[in-house]
mmCIF entry with sequence, helices, sheets and N, C-alpha, C, O atoms, coordinates in Angstrom:
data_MODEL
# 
_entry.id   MODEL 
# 
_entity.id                         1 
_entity.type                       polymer 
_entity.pdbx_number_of_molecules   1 
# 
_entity_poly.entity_id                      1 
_entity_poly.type                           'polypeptide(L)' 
_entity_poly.nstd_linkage                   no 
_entity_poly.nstd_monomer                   no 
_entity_poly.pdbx_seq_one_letter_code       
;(UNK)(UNK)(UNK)(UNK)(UNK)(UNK)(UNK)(UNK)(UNK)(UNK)(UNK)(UNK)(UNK)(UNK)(UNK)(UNK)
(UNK)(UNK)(UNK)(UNK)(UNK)(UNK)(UNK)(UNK)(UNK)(UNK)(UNK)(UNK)(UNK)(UNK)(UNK)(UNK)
(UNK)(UNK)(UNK)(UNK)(UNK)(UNK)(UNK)(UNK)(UNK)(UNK)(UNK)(UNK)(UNK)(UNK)(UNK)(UNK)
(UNK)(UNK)
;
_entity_poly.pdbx_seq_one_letter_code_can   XXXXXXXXXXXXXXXXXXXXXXXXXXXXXXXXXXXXXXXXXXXXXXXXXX 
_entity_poly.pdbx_strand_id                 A 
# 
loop_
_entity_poly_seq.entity_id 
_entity_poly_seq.num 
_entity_poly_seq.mon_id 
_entity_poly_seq.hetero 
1 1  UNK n 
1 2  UNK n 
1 3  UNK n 
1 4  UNK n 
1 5  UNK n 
1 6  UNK n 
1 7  UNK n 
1 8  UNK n 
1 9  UNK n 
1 10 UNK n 
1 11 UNK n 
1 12 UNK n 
1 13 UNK n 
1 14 UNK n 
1 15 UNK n 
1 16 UNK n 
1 17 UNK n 
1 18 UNK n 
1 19 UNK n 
1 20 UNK n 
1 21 UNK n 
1 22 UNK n 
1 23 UNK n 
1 24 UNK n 
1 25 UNK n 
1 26 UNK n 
1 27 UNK n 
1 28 UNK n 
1 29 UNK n 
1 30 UNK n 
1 31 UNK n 
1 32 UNK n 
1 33 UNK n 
1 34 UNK n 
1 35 UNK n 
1 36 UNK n 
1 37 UNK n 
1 38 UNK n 
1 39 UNK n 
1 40 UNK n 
1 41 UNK n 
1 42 UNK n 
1 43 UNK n 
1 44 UNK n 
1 45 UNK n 
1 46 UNK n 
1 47 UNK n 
1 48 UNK n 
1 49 UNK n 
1 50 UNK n 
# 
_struct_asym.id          A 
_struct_asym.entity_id   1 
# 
loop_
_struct_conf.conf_type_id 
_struct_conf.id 
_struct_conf.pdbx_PDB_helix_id 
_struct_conf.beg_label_comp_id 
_struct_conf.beg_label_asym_id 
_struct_conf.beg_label_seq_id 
_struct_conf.pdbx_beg_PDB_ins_code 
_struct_conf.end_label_comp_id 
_struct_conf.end_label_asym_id 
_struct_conf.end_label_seq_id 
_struct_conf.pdbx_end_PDB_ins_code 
_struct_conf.beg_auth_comp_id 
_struct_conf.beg_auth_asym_id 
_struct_conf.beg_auth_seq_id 
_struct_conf.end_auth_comp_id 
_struct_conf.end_auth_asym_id 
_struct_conf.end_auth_seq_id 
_struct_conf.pdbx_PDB_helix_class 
_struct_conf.details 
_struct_conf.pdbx_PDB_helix_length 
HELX_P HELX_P1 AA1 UNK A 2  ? UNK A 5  ? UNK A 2  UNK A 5  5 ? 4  
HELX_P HELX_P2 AA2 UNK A 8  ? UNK A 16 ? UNK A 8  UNK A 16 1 ? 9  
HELX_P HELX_P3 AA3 UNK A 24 ? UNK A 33 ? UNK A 24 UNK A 33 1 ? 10 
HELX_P HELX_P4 AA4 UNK A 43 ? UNK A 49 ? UNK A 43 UNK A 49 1 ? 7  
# 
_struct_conf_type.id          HELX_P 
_struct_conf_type.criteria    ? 
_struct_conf_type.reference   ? 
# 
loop_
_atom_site.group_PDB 
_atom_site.id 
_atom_site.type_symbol 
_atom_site.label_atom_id 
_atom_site.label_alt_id 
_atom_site.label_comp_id 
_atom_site.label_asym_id 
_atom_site.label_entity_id 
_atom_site.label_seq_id 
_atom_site.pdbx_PDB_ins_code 
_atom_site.Cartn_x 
_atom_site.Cartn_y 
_atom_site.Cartn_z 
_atom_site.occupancy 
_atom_site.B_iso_or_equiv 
_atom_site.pdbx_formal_charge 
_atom_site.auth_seq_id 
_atom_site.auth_comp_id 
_atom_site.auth_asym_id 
_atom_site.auth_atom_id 
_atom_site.pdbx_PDB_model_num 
ATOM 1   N N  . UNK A 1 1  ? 48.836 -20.445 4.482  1.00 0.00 ? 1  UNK A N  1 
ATOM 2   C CA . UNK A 1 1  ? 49.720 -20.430 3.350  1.00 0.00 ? 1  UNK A CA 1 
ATOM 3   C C  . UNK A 1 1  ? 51.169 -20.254 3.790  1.00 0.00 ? 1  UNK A C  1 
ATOM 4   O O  . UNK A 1 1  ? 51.967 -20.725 2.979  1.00 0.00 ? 1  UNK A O  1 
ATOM 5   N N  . UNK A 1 2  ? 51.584 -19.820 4.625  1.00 0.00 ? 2  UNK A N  1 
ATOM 6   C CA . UNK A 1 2  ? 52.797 -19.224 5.511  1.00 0.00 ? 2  UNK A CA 1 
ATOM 7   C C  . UNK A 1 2  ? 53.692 -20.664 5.855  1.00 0.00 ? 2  UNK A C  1 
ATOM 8   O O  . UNK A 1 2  ? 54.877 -20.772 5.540  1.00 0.00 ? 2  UNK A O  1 
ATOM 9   N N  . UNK A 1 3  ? 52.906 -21.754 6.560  1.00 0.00 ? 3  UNK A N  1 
ATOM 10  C CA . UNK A 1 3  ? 52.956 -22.832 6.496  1.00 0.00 ? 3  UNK A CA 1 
ATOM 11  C C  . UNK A 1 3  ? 54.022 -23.590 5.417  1.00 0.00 ? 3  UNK A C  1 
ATOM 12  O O  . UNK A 1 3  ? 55.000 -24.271 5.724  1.00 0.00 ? 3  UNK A O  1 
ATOM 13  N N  . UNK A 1 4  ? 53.567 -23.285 4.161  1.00 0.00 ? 4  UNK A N  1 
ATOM 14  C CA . UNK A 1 4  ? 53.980 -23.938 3.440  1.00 0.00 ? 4  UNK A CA 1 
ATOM 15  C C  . UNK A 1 4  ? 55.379 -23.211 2.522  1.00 0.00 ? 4  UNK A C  1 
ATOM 16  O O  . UNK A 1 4  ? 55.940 -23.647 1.517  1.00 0.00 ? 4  UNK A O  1 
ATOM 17  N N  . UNK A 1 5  ? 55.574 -22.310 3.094  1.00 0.00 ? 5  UNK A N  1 
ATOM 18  C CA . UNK A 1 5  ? 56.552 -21.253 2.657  1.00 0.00 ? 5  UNK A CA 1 
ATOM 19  C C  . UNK A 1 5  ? 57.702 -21.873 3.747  1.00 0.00 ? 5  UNK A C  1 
ATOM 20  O O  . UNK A 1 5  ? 58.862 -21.570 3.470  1.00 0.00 ? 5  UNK A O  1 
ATOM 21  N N  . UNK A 1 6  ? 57.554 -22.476 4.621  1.00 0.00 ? 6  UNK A N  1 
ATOM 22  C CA . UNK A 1 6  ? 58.782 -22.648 5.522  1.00 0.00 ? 6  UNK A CA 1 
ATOM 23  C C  . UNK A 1 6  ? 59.853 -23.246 5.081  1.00 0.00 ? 6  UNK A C  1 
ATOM 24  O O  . UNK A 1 6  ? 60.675 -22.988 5.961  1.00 0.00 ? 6  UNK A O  1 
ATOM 25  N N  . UNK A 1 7  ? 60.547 -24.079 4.040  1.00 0.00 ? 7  UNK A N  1 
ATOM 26  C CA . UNK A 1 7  ? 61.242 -24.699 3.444  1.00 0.00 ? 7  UNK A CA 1 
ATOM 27  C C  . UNK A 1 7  ? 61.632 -23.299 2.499  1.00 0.00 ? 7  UNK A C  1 
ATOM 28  O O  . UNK A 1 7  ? 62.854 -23.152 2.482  1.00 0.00 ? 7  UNK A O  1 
ATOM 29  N N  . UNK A 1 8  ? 61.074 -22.488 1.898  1.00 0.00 ? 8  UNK A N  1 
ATOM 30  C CA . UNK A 1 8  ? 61.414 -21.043 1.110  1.00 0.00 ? 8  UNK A CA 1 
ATOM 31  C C  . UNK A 1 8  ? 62.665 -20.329 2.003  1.00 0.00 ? 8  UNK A C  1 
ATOM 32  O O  . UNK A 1 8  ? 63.811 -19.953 1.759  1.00 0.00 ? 8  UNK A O  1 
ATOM 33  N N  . UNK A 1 9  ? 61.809 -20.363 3.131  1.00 0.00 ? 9  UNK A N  1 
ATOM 34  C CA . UNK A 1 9  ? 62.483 -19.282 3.869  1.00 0.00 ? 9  UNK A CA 1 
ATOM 35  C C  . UNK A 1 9  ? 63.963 -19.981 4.546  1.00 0.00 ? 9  UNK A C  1 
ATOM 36  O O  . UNK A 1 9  ? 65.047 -19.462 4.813  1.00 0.00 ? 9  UNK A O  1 
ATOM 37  N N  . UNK A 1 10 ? 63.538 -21.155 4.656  1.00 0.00 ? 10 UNK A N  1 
ATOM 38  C CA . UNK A 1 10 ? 64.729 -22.083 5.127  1.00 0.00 ? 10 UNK A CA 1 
ATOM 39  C C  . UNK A 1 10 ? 65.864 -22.023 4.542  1.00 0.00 ? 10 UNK A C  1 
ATOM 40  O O  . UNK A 1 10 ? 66.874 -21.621 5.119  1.00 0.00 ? 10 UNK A O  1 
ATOM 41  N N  . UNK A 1 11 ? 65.834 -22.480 3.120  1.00 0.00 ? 11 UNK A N  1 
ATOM 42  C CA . UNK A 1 11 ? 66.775 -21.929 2.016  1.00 0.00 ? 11 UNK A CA 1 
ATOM 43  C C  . UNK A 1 11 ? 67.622 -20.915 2.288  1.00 0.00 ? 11 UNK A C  1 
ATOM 44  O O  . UNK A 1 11 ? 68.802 -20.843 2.630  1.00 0.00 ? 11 UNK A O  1 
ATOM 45  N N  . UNK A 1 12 ? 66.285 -19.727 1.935  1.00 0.00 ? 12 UNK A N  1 
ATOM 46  C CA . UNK A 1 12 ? 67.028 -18.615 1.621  1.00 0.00 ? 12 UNK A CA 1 
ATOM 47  C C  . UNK A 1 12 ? 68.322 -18.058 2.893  1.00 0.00 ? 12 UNK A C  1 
ATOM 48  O O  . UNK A 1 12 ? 69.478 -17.636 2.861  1.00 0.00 ? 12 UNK A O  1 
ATOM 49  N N  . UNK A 1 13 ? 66.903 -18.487 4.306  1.00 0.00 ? 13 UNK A N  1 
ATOM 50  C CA . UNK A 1 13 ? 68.108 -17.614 5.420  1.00 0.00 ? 13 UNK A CA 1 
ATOM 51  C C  . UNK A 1 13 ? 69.078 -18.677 5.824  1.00 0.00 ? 13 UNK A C  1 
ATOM 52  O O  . UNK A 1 13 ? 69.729 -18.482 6.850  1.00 0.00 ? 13 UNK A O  1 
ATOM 53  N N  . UNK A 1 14 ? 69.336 -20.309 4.813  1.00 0.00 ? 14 UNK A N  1 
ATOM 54  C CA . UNK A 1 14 ? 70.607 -20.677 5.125  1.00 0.00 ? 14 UNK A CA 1 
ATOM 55  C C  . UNK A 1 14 ? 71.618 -20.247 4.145  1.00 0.00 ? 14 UNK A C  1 
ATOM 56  O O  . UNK A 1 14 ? 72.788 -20.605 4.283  1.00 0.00 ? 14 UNK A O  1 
ATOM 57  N N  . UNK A 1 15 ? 71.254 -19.520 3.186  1.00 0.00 ? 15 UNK A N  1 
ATOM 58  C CA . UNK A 1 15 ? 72.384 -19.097 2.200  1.00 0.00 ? 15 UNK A CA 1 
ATOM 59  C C  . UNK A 1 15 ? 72.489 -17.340 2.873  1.00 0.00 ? 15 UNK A C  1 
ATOM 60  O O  . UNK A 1 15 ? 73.569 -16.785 3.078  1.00 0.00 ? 15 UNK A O  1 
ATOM 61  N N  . UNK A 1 16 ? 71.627 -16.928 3.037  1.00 0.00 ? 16 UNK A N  1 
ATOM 62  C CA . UNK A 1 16 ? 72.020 -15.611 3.792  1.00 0.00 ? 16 UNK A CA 1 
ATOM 63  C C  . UNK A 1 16 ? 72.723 -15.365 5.299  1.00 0.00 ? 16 UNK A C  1 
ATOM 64  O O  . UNK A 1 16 ? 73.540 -14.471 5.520  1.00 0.00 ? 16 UNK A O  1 
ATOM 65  N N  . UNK A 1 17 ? 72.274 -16.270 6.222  1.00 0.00 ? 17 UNK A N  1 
ATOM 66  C CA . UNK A 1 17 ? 72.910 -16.333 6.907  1.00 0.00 ? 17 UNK A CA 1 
ATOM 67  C C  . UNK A 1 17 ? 74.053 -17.351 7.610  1.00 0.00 ? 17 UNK A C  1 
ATOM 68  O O  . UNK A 1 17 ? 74.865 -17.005 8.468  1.00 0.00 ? 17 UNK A O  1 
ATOM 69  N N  . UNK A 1 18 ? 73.912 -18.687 7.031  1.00 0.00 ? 18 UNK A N  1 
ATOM 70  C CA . UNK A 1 18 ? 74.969 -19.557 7.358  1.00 0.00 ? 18 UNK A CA 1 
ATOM 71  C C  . UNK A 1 18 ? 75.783 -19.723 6.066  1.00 0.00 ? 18 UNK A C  1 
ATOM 72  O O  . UNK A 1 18 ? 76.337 -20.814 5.933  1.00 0.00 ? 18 UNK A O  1 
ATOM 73  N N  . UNK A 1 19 ? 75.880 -19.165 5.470  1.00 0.00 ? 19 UNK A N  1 
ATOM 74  C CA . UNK A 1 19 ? 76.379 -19.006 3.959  1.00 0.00 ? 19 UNK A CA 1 
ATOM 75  C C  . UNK A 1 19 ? 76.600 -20.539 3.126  1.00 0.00 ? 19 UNK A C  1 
ATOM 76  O O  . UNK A 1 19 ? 77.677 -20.983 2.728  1.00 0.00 ? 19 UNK A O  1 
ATOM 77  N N  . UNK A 1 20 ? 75.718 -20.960 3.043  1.00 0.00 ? 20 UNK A N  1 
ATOM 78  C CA . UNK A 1 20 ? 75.462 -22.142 2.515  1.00 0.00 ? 20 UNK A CA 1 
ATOM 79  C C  . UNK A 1 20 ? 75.674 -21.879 0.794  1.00 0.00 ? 20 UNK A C  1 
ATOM 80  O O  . UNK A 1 20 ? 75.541 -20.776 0.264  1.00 0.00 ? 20 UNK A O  1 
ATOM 81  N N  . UNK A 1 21 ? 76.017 -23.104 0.096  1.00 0.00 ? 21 UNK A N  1 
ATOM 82  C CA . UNK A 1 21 ? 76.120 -22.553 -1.119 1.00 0.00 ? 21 UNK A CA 1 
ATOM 83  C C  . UNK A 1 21 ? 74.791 -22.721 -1.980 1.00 0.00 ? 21 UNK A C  1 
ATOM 84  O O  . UNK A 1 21 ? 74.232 -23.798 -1.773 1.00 0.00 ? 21 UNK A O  1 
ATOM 85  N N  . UNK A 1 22 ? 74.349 -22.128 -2.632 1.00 0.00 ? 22 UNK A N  1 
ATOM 86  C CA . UNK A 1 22 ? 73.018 -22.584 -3.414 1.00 0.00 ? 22 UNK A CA 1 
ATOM 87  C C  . UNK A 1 22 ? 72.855 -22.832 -4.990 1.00 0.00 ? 22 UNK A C  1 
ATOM 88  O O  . UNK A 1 22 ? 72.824 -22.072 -5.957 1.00 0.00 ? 22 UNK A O  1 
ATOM 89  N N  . UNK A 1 23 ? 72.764 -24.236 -4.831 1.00 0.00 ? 23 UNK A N  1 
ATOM 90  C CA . UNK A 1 23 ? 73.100 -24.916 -6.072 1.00 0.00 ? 23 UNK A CA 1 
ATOM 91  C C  . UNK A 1 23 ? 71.969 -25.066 -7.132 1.00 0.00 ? 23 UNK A C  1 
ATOM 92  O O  . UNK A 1 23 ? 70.912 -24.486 -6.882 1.00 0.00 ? 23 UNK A O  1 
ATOM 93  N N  . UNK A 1 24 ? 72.048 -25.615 -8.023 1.00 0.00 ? 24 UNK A N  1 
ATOM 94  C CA . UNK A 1 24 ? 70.881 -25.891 -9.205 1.00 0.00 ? 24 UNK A CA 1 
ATOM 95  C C  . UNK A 1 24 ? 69.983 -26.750 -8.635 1.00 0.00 ? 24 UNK A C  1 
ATOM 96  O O  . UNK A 1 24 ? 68.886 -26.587 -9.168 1.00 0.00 ? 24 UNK A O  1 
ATOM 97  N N  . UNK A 1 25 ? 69.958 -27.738 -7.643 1.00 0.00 ? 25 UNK A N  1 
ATOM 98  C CA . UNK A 1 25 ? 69.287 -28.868 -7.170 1.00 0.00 ? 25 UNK A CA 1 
ATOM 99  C C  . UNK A 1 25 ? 68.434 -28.206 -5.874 1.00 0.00 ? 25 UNK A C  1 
ATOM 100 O O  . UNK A 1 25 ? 67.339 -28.603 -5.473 1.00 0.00 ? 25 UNK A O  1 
ATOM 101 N N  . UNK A 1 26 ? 69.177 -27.159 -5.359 1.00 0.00 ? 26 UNK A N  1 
ATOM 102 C CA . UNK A 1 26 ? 68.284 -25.894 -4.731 1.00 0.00 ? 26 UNK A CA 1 
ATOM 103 C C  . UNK A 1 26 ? 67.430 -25.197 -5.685 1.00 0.00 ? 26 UNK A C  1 
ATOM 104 O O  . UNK A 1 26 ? 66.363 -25.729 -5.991 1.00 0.00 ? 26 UNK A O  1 
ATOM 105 N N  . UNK A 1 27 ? 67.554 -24.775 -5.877 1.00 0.00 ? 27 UNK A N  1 
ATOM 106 C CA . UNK A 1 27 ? 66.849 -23.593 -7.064 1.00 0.00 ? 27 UNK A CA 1 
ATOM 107 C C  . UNK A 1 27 ? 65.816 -24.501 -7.579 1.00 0.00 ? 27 UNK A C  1 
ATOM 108 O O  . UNK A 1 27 ? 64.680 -24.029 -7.625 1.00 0.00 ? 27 UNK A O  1 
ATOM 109 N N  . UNK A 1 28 ? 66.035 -26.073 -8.094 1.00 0.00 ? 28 UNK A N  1 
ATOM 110 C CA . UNK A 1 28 ? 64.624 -26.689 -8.732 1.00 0.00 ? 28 UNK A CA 1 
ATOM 111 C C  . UNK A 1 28 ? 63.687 -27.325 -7.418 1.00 0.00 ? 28 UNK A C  1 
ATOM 112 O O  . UNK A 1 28 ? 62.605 -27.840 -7.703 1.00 0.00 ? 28 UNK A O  1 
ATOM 113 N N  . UNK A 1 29 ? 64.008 -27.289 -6.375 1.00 0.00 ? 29 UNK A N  1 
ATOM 114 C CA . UNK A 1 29 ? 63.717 -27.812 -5.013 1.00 0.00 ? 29 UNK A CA 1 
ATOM 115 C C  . UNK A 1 29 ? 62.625 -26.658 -5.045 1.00 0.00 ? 29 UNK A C  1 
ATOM 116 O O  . UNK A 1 29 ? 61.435 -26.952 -4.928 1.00 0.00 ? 29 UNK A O  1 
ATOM 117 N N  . UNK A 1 30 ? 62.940 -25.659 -5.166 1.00 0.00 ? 30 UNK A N  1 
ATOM 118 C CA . UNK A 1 30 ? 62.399 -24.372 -4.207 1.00 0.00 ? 30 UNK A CA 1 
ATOM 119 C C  . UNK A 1 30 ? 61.405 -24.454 -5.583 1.00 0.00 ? 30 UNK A C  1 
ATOM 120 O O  . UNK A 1 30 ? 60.339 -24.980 -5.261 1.00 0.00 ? 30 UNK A O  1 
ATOM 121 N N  . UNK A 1 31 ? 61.435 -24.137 -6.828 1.00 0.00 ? 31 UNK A N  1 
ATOM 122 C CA . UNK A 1 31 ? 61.024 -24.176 -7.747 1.00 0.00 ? 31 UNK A CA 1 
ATOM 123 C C  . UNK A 1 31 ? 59.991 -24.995 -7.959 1.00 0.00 ? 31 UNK A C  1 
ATOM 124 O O  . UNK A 1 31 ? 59.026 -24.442 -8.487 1.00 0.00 ? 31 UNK A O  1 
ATOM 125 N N  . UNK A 1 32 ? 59.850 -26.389 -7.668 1.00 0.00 ? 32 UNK A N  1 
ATOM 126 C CA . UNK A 1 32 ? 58.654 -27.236 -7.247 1.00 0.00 ? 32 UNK A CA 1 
ATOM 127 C C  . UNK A 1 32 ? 57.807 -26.788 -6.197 1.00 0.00 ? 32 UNK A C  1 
ATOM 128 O O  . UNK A 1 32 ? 56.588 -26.928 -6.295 1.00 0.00 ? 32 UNK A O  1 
ATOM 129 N N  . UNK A 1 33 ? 58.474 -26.122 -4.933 1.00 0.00 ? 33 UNK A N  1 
ATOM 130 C CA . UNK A 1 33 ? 57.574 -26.092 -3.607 1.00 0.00 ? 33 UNK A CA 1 
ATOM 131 C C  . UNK A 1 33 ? 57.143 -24.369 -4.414 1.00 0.00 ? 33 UNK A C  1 
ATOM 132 O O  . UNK A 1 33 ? 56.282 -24.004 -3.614 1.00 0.00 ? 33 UNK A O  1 
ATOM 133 N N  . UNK A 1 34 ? 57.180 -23.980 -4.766 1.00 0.00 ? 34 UNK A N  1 
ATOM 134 C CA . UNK A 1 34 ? 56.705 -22.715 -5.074 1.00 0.00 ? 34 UNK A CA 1 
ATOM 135 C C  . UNK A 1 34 ? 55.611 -22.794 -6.294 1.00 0.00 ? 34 UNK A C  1 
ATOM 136 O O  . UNK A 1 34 ? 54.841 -21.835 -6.268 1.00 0.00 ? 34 UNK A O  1 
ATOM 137 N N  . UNK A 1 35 ? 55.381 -23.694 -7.323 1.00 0.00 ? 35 UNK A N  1 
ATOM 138 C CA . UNK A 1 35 ? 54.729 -24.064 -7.733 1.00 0.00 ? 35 UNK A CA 1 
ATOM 139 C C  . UNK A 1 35 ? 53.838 -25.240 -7.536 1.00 0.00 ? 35 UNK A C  1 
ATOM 140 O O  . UNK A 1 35 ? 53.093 -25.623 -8.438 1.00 0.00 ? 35 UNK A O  1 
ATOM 141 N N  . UNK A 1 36 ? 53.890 -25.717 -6.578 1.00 0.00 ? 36 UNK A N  1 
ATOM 142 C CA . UNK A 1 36 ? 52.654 -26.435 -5.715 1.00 0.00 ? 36 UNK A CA 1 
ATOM 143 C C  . UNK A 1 36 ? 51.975 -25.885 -4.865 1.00 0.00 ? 36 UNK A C  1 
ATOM 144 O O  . UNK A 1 36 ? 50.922 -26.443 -4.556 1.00 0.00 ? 36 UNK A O  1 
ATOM 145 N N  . UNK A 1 37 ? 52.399 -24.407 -4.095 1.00 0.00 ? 37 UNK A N  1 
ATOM 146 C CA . UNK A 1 37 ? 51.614 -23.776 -3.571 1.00 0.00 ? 37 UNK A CA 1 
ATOM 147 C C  . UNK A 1 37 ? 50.540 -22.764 -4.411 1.00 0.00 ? 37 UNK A C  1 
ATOM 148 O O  . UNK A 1 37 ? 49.538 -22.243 -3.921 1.00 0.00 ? 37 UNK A O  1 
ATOM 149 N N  . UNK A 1 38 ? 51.112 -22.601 -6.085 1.00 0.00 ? 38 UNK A N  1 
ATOM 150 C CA . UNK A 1 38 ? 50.652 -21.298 -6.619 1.00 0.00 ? 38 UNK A CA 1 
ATOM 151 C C  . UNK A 1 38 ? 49.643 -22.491 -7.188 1.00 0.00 ? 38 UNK A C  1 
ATOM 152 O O  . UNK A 1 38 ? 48.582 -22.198 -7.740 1.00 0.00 ? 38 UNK A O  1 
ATOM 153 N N  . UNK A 1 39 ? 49.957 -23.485 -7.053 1.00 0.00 ? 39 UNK A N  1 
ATOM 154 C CA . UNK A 1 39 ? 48.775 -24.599 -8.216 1.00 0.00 ? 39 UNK A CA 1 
ATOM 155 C C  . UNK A 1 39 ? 47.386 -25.100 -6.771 1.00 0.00 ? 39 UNK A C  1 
ATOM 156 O O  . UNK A 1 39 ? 46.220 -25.385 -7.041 1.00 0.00 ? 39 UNK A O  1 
ATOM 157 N N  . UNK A 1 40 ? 48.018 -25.072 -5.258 1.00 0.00 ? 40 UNK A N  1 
ATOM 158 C CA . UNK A 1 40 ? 46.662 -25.180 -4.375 1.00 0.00 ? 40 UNK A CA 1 
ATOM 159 C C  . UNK A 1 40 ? 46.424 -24.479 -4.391 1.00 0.00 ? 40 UNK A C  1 
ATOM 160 O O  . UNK A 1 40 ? 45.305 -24.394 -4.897 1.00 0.00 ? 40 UNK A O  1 
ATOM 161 N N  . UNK A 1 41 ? 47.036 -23.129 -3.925 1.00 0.00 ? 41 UNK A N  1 
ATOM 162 C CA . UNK A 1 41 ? 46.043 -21.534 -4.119 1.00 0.00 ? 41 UNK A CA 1 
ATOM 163 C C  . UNK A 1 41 ? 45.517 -21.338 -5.405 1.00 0.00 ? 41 UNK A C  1 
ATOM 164 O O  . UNK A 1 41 ? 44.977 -20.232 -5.426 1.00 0.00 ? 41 UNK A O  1 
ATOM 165 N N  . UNK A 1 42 ? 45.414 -22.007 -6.674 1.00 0.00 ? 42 UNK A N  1 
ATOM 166 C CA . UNK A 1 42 ? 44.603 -21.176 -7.300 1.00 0.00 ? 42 UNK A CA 1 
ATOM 167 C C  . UNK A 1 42 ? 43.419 -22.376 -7.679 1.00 0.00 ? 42 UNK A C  1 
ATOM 168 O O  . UNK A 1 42 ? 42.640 -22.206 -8.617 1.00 0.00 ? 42 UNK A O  1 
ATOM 169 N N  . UNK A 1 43 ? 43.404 -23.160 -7.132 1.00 0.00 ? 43 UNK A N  1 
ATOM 170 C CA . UNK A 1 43 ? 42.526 -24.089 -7.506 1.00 0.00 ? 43 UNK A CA 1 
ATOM 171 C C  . UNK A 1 43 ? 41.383 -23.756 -6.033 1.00 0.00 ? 43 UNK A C  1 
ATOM 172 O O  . UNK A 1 43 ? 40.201 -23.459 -6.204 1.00 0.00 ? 43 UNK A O  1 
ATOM 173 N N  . UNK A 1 44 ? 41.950 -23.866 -4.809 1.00 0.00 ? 44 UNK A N  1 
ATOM 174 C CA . UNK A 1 44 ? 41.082 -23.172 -3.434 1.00 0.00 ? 44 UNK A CA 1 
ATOM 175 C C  . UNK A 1 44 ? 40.375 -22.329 -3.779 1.00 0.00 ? 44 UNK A C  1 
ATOM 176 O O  . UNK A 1 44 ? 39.196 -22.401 -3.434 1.00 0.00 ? 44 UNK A O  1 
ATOM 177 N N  . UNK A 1 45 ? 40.946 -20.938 -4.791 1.00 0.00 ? 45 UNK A N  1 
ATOM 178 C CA . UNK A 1 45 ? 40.277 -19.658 -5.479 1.00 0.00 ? 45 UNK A CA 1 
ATOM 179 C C  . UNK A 1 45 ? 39.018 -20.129 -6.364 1.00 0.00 ? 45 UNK A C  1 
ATOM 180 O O  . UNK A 1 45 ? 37.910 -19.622 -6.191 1.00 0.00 ? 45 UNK A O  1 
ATOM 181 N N  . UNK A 1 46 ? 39.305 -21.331 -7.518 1.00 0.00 ? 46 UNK A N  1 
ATOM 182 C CA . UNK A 1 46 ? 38.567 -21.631 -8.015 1.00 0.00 ? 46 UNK A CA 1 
ATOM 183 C C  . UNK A 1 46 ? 37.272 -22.265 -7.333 1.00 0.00 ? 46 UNK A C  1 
ATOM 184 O O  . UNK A 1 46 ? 36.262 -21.561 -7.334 1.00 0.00 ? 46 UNK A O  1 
ATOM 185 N N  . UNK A 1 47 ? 37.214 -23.410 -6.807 1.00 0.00 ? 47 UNK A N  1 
ATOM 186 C CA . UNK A 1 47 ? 36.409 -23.992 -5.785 1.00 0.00 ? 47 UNK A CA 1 
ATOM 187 C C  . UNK A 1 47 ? 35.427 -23.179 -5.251 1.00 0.00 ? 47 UNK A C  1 
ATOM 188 O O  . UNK A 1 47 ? 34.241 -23.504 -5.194 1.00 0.00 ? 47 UNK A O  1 
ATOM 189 N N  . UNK A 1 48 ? 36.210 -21.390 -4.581 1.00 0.00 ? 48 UNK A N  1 
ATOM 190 C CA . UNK A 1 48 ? 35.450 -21.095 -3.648 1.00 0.00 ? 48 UNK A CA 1 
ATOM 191 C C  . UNK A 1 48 ? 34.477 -20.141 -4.475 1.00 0.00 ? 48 UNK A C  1 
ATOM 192 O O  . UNK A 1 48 ? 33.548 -19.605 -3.871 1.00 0.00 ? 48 UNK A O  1 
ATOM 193 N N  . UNK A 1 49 ? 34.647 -19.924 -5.754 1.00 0.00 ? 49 UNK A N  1 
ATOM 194 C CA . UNK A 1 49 ? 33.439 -19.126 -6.659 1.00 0.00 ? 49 UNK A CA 1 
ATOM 195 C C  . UNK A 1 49 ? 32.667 -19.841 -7.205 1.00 0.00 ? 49 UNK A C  1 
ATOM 196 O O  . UNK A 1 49 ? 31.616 -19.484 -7.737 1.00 0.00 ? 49 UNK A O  1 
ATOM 197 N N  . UNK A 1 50 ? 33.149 -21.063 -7.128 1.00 0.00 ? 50 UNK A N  1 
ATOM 198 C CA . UNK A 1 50 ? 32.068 -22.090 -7.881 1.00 0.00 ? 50 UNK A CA 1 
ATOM 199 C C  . UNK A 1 50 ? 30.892 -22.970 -6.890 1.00 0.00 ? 50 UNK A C  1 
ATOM 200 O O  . UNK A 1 50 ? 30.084 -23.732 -7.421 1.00 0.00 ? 50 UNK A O  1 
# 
């Protein structure tokens, strides 16, 4: 799952540390990849009780 967080973290530590500016087109970027991971993890969850 960590994997797929790398573009998250990318973001964040280029606005924290290269002080990048973070725009609305960021925020819905991150906003998609964060809800495609919460939509495979919970479907993997489902799968694995069924």
């Amino acid at each position: 799952m960590f994997v797929n967080l790398i573009p998250v973290f990318g973001a964040l530590l280029a606005v924290a540390l290269v002080g990048e500016p973070f725009r609305l087109d960021n925020a819905a970027a991150l906003a998609l990849v964060l809800s495609g991971i919460f939509t495979a993890e919970r479907l993997s969850t489902r799968q694995q009780v069924a």
